[in-house]
N, C-alpha and C positions, 0 to 999 in steps of 0.2 A: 504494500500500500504506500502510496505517494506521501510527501511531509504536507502537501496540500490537503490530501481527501483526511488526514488526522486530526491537520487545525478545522477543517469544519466538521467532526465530529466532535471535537473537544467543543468549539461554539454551543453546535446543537445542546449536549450535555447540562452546557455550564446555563444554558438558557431553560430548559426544564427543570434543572433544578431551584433556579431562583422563584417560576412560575408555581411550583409546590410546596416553597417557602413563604410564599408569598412576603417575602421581602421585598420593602420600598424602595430603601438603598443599593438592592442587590446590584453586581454590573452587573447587565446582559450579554456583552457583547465580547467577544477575543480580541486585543490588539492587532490590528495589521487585517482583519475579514473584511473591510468594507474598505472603500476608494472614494477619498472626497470630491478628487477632481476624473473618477473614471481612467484614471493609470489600466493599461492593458499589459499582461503578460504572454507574449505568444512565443512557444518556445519551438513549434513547429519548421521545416524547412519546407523554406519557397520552390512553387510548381518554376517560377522562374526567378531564381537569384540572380541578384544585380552583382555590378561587377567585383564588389569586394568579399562578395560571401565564399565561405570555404569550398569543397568539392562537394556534392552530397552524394547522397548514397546512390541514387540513379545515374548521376555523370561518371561514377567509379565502378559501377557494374558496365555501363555500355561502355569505359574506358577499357578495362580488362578485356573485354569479348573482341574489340580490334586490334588490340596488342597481342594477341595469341592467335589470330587469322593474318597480321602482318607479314605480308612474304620476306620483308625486309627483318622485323624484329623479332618474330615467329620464338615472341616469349611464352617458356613454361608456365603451365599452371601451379599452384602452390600443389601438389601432389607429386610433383615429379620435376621441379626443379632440383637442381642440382649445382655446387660449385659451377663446374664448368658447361651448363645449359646457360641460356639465354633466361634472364629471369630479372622479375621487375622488384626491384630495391625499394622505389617508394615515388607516388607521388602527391604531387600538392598545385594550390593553384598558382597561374603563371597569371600577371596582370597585363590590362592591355593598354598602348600608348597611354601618356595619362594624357594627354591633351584631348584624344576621343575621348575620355572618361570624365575630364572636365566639362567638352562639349554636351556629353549627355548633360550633365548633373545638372550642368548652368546657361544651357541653350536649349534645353528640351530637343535634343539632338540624339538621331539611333541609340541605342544602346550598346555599345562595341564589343563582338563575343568573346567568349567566356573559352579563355585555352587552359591546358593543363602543361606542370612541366614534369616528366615523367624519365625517373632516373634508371637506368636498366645496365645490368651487370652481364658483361659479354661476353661470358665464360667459354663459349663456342667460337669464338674466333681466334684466328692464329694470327699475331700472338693476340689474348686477352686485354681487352682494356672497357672502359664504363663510358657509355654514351646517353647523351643528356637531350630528349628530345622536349618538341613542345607538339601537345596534340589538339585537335581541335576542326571547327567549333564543336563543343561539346552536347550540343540541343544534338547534332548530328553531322559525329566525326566524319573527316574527307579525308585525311589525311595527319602523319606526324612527320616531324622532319627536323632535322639536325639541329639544337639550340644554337644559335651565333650570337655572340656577345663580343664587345669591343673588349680589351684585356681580358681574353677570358677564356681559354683550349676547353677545346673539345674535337673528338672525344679524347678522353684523361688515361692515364696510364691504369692498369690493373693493380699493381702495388700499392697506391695510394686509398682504394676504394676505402669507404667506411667497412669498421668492423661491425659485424653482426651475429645475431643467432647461429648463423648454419655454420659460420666458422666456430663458434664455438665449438657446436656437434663432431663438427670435423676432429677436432683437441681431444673430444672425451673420448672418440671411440679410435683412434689412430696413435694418439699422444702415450695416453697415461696407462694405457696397457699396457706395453711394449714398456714402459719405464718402470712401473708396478713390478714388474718382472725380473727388472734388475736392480731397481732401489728399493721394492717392498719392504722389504728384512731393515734397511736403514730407515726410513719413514715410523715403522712400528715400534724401532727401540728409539728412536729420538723423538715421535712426538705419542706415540701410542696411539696412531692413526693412519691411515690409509689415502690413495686417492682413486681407486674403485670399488666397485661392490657398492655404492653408496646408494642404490634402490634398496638395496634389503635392508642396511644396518646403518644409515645418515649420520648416527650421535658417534661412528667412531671416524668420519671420514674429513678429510682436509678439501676445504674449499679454494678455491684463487681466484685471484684478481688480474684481469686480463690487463698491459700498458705497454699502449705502442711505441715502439722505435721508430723514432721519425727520419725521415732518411737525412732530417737535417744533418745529424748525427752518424748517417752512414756511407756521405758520399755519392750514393749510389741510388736512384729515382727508380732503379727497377728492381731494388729488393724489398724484401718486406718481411720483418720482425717485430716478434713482440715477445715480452717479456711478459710470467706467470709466476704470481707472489703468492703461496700458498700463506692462510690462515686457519685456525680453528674454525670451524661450522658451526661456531653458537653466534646467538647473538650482540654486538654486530659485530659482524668478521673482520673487518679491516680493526678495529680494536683487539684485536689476536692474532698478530703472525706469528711466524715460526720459524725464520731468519731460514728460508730456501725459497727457491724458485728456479724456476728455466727458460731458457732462451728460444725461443724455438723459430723457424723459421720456413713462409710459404712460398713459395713464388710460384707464376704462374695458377692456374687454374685445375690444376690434377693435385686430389687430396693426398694423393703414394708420394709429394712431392715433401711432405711436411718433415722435418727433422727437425732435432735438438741442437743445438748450437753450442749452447754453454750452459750450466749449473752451476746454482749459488749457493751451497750450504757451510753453517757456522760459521759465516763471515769470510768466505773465501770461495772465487770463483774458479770452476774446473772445467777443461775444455774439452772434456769429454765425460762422457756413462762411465766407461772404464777406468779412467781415473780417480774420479770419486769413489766406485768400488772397489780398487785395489788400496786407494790410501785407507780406507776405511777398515774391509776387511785385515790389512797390517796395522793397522793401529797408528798408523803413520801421521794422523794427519787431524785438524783441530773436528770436535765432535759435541752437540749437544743435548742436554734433554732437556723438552719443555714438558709440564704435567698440563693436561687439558682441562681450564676450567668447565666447575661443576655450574649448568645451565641452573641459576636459582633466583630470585628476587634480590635478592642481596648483592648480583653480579654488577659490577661498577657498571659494565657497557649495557645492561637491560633498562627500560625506560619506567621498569615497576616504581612506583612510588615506597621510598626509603627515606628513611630519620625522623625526624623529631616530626607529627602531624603537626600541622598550622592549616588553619587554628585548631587548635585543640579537639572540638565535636565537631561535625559534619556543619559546614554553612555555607551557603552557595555564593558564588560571585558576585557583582552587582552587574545586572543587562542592560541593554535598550529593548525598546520596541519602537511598534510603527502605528500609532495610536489610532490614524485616522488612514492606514494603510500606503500601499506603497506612493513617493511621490514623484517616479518614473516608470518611463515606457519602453517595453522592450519588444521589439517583434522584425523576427527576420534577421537577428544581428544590429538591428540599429535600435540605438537608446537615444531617448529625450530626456534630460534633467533640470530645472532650474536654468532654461536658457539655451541651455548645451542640446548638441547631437554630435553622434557620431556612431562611427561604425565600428566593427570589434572582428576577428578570427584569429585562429592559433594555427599558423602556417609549424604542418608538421617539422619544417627542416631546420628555421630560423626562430620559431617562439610565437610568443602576443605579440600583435601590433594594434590599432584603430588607424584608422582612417578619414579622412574628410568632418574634421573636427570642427566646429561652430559653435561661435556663443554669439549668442542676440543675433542670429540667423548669419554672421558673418564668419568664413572660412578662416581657424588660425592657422593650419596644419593642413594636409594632402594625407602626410603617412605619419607615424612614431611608433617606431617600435624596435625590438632586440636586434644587434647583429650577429655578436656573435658574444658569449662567453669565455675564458681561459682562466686555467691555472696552472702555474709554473712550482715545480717545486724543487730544494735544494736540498743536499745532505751529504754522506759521505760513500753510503750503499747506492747499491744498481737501481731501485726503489723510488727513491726520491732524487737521484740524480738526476733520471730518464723522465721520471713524470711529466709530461708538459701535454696536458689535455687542451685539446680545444673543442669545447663541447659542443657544437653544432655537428663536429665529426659521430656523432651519436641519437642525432635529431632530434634538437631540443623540444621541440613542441609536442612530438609524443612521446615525453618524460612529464606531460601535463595532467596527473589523474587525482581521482578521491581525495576531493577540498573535503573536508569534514566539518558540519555545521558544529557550533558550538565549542572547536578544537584550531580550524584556521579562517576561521567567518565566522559573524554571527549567525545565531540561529535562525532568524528572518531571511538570512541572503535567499537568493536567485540562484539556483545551480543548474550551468549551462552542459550539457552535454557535446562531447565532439567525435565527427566520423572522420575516423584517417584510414588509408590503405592498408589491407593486412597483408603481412608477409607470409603467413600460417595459412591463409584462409581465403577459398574465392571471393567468398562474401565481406565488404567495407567492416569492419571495427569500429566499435564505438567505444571511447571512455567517456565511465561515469564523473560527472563533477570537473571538471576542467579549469572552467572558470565559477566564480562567483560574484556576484553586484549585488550590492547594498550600500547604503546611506545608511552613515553612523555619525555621528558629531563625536570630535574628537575631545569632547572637554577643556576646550580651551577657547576665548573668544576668538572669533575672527576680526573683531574691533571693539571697540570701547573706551567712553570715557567717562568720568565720574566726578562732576563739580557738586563739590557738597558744601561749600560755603553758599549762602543767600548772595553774597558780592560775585562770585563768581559762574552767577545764573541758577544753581540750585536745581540740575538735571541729573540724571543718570542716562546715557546712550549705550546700548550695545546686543552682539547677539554671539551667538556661541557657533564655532566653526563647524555648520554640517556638511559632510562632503560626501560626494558617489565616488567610489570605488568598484575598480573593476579587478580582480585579482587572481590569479594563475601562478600554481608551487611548480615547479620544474625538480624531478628527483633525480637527478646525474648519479650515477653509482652512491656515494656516501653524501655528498651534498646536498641540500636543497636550496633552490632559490625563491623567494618568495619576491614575484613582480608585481606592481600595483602600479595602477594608473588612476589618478585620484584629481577629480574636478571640482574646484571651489565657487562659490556662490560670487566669488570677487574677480571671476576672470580668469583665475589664476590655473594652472593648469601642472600638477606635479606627477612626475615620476620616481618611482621608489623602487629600489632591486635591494633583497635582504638576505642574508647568508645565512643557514644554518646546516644542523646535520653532522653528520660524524667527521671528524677528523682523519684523515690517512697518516698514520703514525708511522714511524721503519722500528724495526727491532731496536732492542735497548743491550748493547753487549758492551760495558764498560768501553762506554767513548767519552770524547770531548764533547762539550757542549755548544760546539762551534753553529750550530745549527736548528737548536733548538731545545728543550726541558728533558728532564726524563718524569716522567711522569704516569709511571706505572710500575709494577713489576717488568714487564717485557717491552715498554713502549718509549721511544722519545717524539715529542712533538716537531713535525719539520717544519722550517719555517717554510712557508710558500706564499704565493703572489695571484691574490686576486685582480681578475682583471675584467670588464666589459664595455661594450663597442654597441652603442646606439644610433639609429638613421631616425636623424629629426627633417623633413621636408616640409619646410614654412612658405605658407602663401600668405605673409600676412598685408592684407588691404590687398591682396592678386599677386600675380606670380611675377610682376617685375619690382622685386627688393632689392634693398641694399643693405651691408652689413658696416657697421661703425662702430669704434669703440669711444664711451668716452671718457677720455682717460684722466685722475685726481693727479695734479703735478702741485709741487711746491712753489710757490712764488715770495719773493720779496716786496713788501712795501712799506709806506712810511703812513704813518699816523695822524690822519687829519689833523686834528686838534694838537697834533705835537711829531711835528715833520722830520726835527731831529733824530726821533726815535724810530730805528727800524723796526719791523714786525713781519712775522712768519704765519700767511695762512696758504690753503688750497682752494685753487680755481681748476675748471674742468676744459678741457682739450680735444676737441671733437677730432677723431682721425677717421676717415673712409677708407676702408681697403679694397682696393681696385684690381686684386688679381688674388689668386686663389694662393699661390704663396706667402703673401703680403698677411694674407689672413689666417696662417697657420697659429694657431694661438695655444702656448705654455704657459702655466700658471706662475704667477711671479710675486712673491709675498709684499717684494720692498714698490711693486707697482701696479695698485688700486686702479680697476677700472669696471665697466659695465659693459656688457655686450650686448648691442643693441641691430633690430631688423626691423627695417622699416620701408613701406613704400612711399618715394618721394614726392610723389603726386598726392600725396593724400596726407594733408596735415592738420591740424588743431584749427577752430578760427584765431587764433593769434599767431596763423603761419609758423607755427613748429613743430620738428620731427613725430612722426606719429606711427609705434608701433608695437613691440614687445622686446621684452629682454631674457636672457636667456641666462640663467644663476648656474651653476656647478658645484655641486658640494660630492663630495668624495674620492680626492684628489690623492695618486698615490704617484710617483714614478718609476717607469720601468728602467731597471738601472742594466740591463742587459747588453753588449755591444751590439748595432744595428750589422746587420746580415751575417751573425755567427749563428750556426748552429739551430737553432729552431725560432732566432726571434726573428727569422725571417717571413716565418709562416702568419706574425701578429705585428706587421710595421702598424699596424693600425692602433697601438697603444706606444705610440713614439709621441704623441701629441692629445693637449687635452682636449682640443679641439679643428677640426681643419673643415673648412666652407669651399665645394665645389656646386659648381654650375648643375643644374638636372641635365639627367643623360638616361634615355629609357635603357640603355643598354651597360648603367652602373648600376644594378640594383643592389648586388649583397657586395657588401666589403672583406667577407673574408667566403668562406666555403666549405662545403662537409667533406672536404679533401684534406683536412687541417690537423686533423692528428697524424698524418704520413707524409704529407706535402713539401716538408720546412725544405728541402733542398731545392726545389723551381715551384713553388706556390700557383696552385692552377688561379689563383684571384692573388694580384699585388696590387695593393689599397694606395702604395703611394704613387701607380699611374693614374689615379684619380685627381690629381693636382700637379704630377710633372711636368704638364702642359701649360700650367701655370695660364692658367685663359682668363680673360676681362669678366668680374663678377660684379659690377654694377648696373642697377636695373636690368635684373637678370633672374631668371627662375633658378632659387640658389634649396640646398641641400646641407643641412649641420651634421655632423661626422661627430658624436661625443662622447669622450672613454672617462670610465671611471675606475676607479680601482682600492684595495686596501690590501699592504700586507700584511700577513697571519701570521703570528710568531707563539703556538698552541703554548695553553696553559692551564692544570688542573680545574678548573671551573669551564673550562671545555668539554670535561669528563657530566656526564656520556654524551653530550649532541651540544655542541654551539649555542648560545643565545643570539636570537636575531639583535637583541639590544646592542646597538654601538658597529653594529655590521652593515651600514644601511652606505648605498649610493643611491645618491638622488639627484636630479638635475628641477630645472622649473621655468615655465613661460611666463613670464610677470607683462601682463599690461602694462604699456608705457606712454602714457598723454593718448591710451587710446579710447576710454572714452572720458566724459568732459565732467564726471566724477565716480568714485567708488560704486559699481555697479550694484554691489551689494543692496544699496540703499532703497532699492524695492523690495528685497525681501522682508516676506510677513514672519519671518523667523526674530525681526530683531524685536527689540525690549524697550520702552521709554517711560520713565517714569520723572513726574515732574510731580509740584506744589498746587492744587487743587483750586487755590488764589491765592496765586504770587503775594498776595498784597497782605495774604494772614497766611505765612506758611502754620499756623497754628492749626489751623482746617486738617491738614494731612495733606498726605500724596496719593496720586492716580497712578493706576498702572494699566498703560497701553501693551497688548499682544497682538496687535492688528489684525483681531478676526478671528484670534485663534482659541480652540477650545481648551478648558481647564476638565474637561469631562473624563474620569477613569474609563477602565477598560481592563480585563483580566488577560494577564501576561500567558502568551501560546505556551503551553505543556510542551517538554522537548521531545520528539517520537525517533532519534538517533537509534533505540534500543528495536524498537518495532520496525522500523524501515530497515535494518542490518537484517533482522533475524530473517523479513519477507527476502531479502537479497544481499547475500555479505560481500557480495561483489562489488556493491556499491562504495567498499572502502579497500579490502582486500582479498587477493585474485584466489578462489577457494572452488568454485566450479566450474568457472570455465580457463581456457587457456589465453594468457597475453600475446596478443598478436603481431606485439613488437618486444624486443627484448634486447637490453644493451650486449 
């Protein structure tokens, strides 16, 4: 049963029973059941989605059935793909020019169709490599054909592709046999575990962690390794290794091709099986034992609730509700709030974005959303040396599942469902809870002022900051990301990316602390480096912008009233950057400035700049040398900010080539501005990285606090309109002196309209909705149809 059809039982309920009470006072009604202004929720997909809506389930069955009839692409079915068959990896929707897409939105002009870009693994070609087509139209395909993009190969090498499920398969049933077989006997007296049989008997067997060897690292663009860092199998794993792993290595498209490379046990690598077993079996060589913890409550890594209760008895949190029901509209993907629209989808490859964003009916944004994630890690092991994830090389967007009411939203949210391509399965995939939207006021005003002397007018003004939220957790192996896109009543328009989730620790064998804590029995903290890459596309006042800074410089001057004396204040320095390198922009503590977009045609009536500013908070720098090693694969975190021109054929800044890529990178971000082209009034593009690095610390034990882990960036209104918009909302508070003239009378309190009527707080049904389907949080009867 739905969380809807339980709140209007719980209504009905609570309404009979007041009726047999016959109480006066009684409420009758549930918070959030009725719609003051008729707010619609339509969670259904459109017979014809517009152009920014995701694939649906009809475009990806009729995409699938010409992708297996293609005499060109003559892809497998998910029953009988294979490494080396032709088989479809994944797709997602492809957008079209945005100028016809402008023409629709804002000329009542066709509606430009709907392609798909559809990524397929060439396994049947000699030699193997991944081709990226685009298909379409999708109402009824004609045809797919090679993706072309300006800086951008295709098709791609084999080596680089994304890792996936079937490579896995490949590992378990080729790998770890064949090594069970000659390390078994060392595995079972050093950790009293196994790494097969793990159908029958899981609680004795060792897990691993799959990390790829980026060719940055190897020289070589056509091989392909990775590296396998076995842990205990309780939970969570990456909080219990067991200082071993292996090297293994695929090339090509024949699974007979896979071998072992190197092995890493008790701190020392061996460049062969027989190595390790002959130094072992003599006793030659370092050796150790780890005891497997016991899976219990008390386990430092389990999330069971341990120490002291607080508070003391059982008392629940404080909530919101939604008194007089929801005060937004959703349908089709597009949301109305307090002013705003905009459109929303979780592009499987790249994450959340919205689109075509407006407040008070005017366009501030085209697009915003994720580009790309990374994290770099350091230490002194094979582990944390190599680490250097680029998380779209794992498709971040279906890492997007089971929001949990009342645990990562509140219990009122909206929870949107999403259908992506299955890799398992003929049939489209859906994850449950993807996204969630809700309006929650954050407890804090969004303005306010309080003259309480009679001299100083004797008002109170203000309202408290309610904002919509749109929100999507990304679970990357141990991490999670928690993305929000959060819209203020003031114009203002925030983005928030939040870190949490398990730490990737390396073993603890009496080291230096060059790198980070020890902070376990077995574990030290590595220090590593968050990083992420967002595409802001501002049309604000139309698509011919300019970008300015204005910059606070020091000045000298002398003292009217006393000329003798000098004096030190700041005056502001308007600079236009006129070419895309001009406006690479690093953050600079000792030099105060704003960054400001605006179009110049359209200004104040006191004829001044009129646009929006763009704030940066979570500033980190990547101290890496540019083109070593793997930070080739992320020049897009060399700056905190870089402004190119629109180019429909610059979409993504990095690539799901990105965990293998770092030695010729199929996407280089900084051909995006080498060209260095005239970016005044001009349809311009913000490129904006954020970052923190993590240097783990026992209160990291067992999962991160998002607290203090936040990147966020912000579009602030600038002279653009002619005062604080807010000032209509019925949410704000005025209270004054009833006559001025005898504050003795008392005071009035204005709510503009608003009702002070109770309402009984929704019953939580989390417990009854799991039990009808525990799928809805976690994967228990069916199979995931994507899997890192």
């Amino acid at each position: 049963m739905s969380l809807r059809n339980f709140a209007w039982l719980w209504l009905i309920s609570s309404m009979v029973t007041c009726l047999l009470a016959e109480d006066q006072g009684c409420v009758s009604h549930v918070c959030g059941s009725t719609s003051t202004n008729n707010h619609v929720i339509d969670l259904t997909e459109p017979k014809r989605p517009g152009p920014f809506h995701d694939l649906t389930k009809t475009e990806m069955i009729k995409l699938r059935e010409f992708l297996e009839k293609d005499p060109n692409i003559r892809a497998a079915n998910t029953s009988t793909a294979t490494l080396n068959s032709s088989y479809i990896y994944m797709a997602d929707l492809y957008l079209p020019k945005k100028s016809k897409v402008l023409n629709f939105l804002d000329n009542a002009g066709k509606q430009p169709g709907r392609y798909a870009r559809v990524m397929v693994n060439r396994g049947d070609l000699d030699p193997p490599v991944v081709e990226e087509y685009v298909c379409g139209p999708l109402h009824k395909i004609i045809k797919c054909k090679l993706m072309v993009l300006r800086n951008r190969r295709n098709p791609v090498e084999f080596s680089v592709r994304p890792f996936n499920q079937m490579e896995m398969d490949i590992i378990d049933e080729f790998l770890w046999r064949t090594l069970d077989a000659k390390i078994g006997h060392i595995l079972r007296e050093s950790y009293n575990a196994s790494v097969t049989g793990c159908d029958k008997d899981p609680t004795d067997c060792l897990t691993y962690n799959p990390v790829p060897m980026s060719t940055g690292l190897l020289d070589n663009i056509n091989q392909r390794k990775i590296w396998l860092f076995a842990s205990f199998d309780v939970p969570f794993y990456t909080l219990h290794p067991v200082d071993f792993g292996v090297l293994c290595k695929l090339e090509g498209s024949d699974p007979r091709n896979l071998m072992v490379e190197k092995i890493w046990y008790a701190g020392r690598i061996y460049d062969t099986v027989e190595e390790l077993v002959d130094g072992y079996n003599a006793k030659t060589i370092p050796t150790v034992k780890v005891v497997k913890p016991k899976e219990t409550n008390e386990l430092f890594s389990t999330l069971y609730r341990r120490g002291q209760p607080l508070p003391k008895k059982p008392q629940r949190a404080p909530v919101q509700v939604e008194p007089d029901g929801k005060r937004y509209s959703l349908k089709h993907r597009k949301v109305e709030y307090m002013g705003w629209t905009f459109n929303f989808r979780m592009s499987a490859l790249t994450g959340p974005v919205v689109y075509d964003v407006r407040f008070k009916g005017e366009r501030i944004a085209y697009e915003i959303g994720v580009a790309e994630i990374a994290v770099f890690y350091s230490g002194k092991d094979p582990l944390p040396q190599i680490t250097n994830y680029v998380d779209s090389g794992v498709l971040l967007g279906s890492h997007s599942k089971s929001l949990v009411p009342g645990g990562d939203c509140p219990e009122f949210s909206t929870l949107v469902n999403q259908t992506f391509w299955s890799q398992h399965q003929d049939e489209p995939g859906v994850l449950d809870s993807t996204f969630c939207l809700f309006e929650i006021n954050n407890g804090y005003p969004l303005r306010r002022h309080s003259s309480y002397e009679k001299e100083a007018g004797s008002f109170y003004g203000g309202m408290l900051d309610s904002v919509l939220t749109l929100r999507s957790a990304l679970t990357l192996g141990n991490y999670d990301y928690i993305i929000d896109f959060i819209f203020h009543q003031n114009g203002i328009l925030e983005f928030r990316l939040m870190s949490t989730g398990y730490i990737l620790p390396a073993y603890y064998a009496n080291k230096k602390g060059d790198y980070g804590f020890r902070l376990h029995d077995y574990i030290t903290g590595s220090l590593h480096h968050h990083m992420a890459h967002f595409k802001v596309d501002l049309d604000v006042g139309g698509t011919s912008n300019r970008y300015e800074t204005l910059d606070v410089v020091r000045e000298t001057v002398r003292l009217k009233s006393r000329p003798h004396v000098k004096y030190y204040q700041n005056k502001v320095v308007r600079k236009l950057k006129t070419t895309e390198k001009a406006a690479v922009y690093d953050y600079h503590f000792k030099k105060p400035k704003y960054l400001l977009v605006h179009n110049d045609a359209k200004r104040t009536k006191y004829n001044q700049l009129k646009g929006f500013r763009i704030q940066l908070n979570g500033i980190s720098y990547n101290l890496l040398p540019r083109d070593q090693g793997n930070e080739r694969t992320i020049p897009w975190a060399r700056h905190q900010m870089v402004v190119t021109r629109h180019k429909d054929d610059e979409i993504w800044s990095s690539s799901n080539y990105g965990m293998f890529d770092g030695l010729d990178p199929v996407v280089n971000f900084t051909k995006f501005y080498d060209d260095d082209e005239d970016i005044v009034d001009k349809d311009l593009v913000f490129w904006l990285t954020g970052g923190m690095h993590h240097i783990p610390h026992t209160e990291d034990l067992p999962v991160t606090p998002s607290v203090g882990n936040h990147l966020t960036f912000f579009l602030l209104p600038y002279n653009y309109f002619d005062e604080c918009p807010s000032m209509g909302s019925r949410d704000a508070m005025y209270i004054k002196h009833i006559d001025p003239r005898d504050p003795t009378k008392g005071v009035t309190v204005d709510r503009n309209g608003n009702s002070r009527d109770q309402c009984v707080i929704p019953k939580s049904t989390l417990e009854e909705t799991v039990s009808d389907n525990p799928d809805l949080i976690l994967e228990s009867r069916r199979k995931n149809f994507i899997l890192y």
